[in-house]
Structures are given as structure tokens and as C-alpha cells.
C-alpha positions in Angstrom: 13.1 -34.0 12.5 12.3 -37.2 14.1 12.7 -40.3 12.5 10.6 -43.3 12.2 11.1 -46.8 11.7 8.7 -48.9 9.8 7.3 -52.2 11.1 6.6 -55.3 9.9 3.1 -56.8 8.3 1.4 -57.7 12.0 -0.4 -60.8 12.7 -3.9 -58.6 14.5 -6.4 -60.2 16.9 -9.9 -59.3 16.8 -12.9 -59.9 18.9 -16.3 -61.0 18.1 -19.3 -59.6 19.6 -19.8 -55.7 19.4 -16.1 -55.5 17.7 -16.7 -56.8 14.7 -20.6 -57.6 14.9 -23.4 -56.2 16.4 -24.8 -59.4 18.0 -27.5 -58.0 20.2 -29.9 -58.8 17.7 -29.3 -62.3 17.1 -28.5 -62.9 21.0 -31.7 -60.9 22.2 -33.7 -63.3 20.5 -31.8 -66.3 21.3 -32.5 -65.4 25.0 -36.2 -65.1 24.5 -36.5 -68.2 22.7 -34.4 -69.6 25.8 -36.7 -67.8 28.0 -39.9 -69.1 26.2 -38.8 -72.7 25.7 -37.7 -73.3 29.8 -40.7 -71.0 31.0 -37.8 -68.7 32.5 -37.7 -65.2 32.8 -34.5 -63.6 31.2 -34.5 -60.2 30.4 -32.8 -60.5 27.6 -32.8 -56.5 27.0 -30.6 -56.0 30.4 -28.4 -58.9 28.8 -27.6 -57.5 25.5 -26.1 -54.5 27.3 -23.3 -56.8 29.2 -21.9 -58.8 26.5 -18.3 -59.8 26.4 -17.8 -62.6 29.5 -18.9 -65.9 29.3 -22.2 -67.1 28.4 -22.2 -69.3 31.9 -22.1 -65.7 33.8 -24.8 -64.4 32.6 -26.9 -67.5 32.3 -26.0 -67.7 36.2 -28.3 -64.3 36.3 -31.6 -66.4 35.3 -30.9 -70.1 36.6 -29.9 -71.9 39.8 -26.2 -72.6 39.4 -26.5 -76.2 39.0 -29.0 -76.1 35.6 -26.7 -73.5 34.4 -24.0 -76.6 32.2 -27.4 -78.1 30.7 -28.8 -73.9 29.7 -25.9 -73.4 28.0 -25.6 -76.4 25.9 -29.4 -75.7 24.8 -28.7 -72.0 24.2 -25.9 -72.9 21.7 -28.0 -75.7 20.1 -30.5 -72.9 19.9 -28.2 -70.5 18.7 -27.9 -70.9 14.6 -31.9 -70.9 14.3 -32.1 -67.5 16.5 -29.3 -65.3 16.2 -27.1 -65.7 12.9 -29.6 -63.9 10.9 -30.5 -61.2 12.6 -26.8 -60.0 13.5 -25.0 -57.1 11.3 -21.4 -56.8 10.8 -20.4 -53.3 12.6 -19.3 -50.6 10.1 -15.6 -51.2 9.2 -15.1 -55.0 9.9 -14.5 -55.8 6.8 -12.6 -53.3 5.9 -10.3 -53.8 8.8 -9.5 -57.2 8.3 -8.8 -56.1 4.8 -6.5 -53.5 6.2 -4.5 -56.4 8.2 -4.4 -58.8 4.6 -3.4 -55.6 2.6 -0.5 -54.5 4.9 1.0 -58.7 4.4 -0.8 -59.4 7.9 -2.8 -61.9 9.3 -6.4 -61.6 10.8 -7.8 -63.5 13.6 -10.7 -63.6 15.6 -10.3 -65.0 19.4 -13.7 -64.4 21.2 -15.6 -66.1 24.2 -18.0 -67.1 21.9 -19.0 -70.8 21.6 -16.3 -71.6 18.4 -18.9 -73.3 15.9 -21.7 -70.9 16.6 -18.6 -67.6 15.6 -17.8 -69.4 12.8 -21.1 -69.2 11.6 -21.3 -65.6 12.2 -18.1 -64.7 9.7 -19.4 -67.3 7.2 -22.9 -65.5 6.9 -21.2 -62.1 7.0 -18.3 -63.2 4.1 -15.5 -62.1 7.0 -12.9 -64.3 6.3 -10.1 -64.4 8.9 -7.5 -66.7 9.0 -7.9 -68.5 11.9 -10.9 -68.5 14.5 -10.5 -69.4 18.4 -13.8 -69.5 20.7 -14.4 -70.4 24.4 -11.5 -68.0 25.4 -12.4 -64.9 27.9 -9.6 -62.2 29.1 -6.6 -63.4 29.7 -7.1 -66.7 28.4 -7.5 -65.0 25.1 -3.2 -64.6 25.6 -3.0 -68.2 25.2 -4.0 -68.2 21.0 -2.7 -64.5 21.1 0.4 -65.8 21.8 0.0 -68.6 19.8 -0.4 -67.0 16.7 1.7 -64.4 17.5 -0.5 -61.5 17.3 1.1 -58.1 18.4 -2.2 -55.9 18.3 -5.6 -57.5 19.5 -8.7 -55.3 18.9 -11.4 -55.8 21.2 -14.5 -53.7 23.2 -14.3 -55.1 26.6 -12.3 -54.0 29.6 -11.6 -58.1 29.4 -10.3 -57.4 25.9 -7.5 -54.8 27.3 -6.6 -57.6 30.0 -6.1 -60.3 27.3 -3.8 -57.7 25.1 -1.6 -57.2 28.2 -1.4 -60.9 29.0 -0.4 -61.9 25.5 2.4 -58.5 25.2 0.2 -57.0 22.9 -0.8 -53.6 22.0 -4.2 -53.1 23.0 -6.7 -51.3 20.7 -10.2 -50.6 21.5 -13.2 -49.6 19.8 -15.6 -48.0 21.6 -18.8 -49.8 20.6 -19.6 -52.0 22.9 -20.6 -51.3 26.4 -17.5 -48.9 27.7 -16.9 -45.8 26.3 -13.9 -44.3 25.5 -13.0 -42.6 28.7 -13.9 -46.2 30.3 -11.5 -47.6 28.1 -8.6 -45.1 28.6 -9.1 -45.6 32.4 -8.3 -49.5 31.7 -4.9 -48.7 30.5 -5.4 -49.3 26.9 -2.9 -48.3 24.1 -5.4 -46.6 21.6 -9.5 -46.0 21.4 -11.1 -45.9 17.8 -14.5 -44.5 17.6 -15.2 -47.8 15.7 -13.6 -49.7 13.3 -13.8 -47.6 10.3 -10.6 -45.7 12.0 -8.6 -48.8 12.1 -7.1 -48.8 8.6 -5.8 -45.3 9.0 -4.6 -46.1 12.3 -3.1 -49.3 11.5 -1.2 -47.5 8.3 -0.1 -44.9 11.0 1.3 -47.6 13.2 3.3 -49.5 10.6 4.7 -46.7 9.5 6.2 -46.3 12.8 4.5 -43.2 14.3 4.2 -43.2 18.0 1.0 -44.4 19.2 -2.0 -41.8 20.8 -1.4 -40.7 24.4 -3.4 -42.4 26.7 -4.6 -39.3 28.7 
């Protein structure tokens, strides 16, 4: 019989947008308000379906590359009127960050999202993680990763996977955002979750020391 060795309480990393909200919402009409107040087209229904990178990126889709600094400052000053509302917490969230608290752990949210406008979000939705970094995309998510010592990070994005590896840490995906699992596999992350209502089982499983899912 094989043994297993427990491990300790983990400090977990969690993204923002379509990992532990559904921000299409909010961000949908944020870009039409954009959209309506430059006399711009954006179609913000195409946009909804690539979140995860930058705001800058896809702003760049819509507007000449130089108006795109001055865009973005007036998309995040539109920001709190448009899209806090409107924007759910995905099924689980809460419970997952509970799962971290419960198992001694510590919870943190490191997203690419402009930091005072995710703040907001977990505020509005009572998500209360220990420490929030914004403005950080891929593998410059490693650098509060590593910071804060996180050993997991949960994400969505193929960027997501790339910021685990950079910071050493397991990568675990949920496949609610715009990959689906298969996508995700392909990546080279550690483990897929239908969403986050599996994480609490599957974080229980992992402390416990049971070897993580095959990849294939």
C-alpha cells in the first residue's frame, strides 16, 4: 500500500476575471459606454470572449496605438460606474478561498486587472483574500507569486499556466473562461477543474498528499 505524506497549509494564488468572477457583464458594458462616449466602435461582444491579457491589447483592437495610454486611463475611470454591479462571483469562489483559510492557508488574488478597480470587485462580492496584486499578466504574475510564496495559483488563461511555471508553482485551471479543458491540458497544466466548486475537494486531496491527476 502506498504511502502518503501530508503537506503543509499552502499559501494559493487565484485569478480574477472568469476564475473567480464572471466579469463579462460588467466589462461588456464598460466597453459600450467606452464605445458611446469616444464615438468608437468596439464590439464589445467579440471582446468579452478574450479576456485575460492586458486591457492595452485589446484596446489596441479599436484605437490607433498612440490614443491607446489616454483609452485606458478613461476606461478605468469609467470602470466602477459600469461594471462592478453587473458582475457575479462564479460558482465556488467563495467557497474556495474558504477552502484555502480552513486548511491554515492563505488566499490571494494576482490578476491583470487595474488593482483599485479588482479591489472593488471582492469588496462588492464579500471575497476577502489576503492580499490583492493588479497590473500583472503571465509571467509577471511570478513576481507576487513568488513573493508571497504561493505554491498553487489557480487561473483560466493559457497566461495563467505560464505565470504558475514561472513562479514554481503547481498550476491549476478551471475551465471557465475561454479554453476548455483539452486547451488547457495541451498548455502543460498540472490539474483542470470543471470550475471552482471542485477545488475544495481537490485541494483536501492534495494536502493530503495524493498524487496529482495525469495530465493526458
Amino acid at each position: 500500500m502506498a504511502h502518503t505524506t501530508a503537506r503543509p497549509a499552502p499559501t494559493v494564488g487565484f485569478d480574477l476575471d472568469m476564475t473567480l468572477i464572471d466579469s463579462r457583464p460588467g466589462i461588456r458594458a464598460c466597453y459600450r459606454a467606452l464605445a458611446e462616449r469616444t464615438g468608437t466602435f468596439i464590439d464589445a461582444d467579440l471582446a468579452v470572449t478574450r479576456l485575460g491579457p492586458p486591457l492595452a491589447k485589446e484596446l489596441a483592437n479599436w484605437f490607433p496605438k498612440e490614443q491607446v495610454p489616454a483609452m485606458a486611463d478613461l476606461y478605468r475611470s469609467m470602470y466602477p460606474a459600469y461594471a462592478i454591479t453587473p458582475t457575479p462571483a462564479l460558482p465556488g469562489a467563495r467557497e474556495a478561498i474558504a477552502a484555502v483559510r480552513a486548511a491554515g492557508g492563505r488566499a490571494l488574488v494576482v490578476t491583470a486587472k487595474y488593482e483599485p478597480n479588482a479591489k472593488l470587485h471582492l469588496e462588492h462580492l464579500g471575497i476577502e483574500p489576503d492580499a490583492v496584486a493588479g497590473d500583472l499578466w503571465a509571467e509577471a504574475k511570478a513576481v507576487a507569486l513568488r513573493q508571497h510564496g504561493a505554491g498553487v495559483y489557480v487561473g483560466d488563461h493559457l497566461g495563467d499556466i505560464r505565470a504558475a511555471r514561472a513562479a514554481d508553482a503547481l498550476s491549476v485551471t478551471v475551465a471557465t473562461g475561454p479554453f476548455g479543458a483539452d486547451e488547457l491540458r495541451a498548455a502543460g497544466t498540472d490539474v483542470v477543474l470543471a470550475d471552482l466548486t471542485a477545488f475544495p475537494e481537490w485541494l483536501a486531496g492534495h494536502l493530503a498528499g495524493e498524487p496529482e491527476p495525469s495530465r493526458a
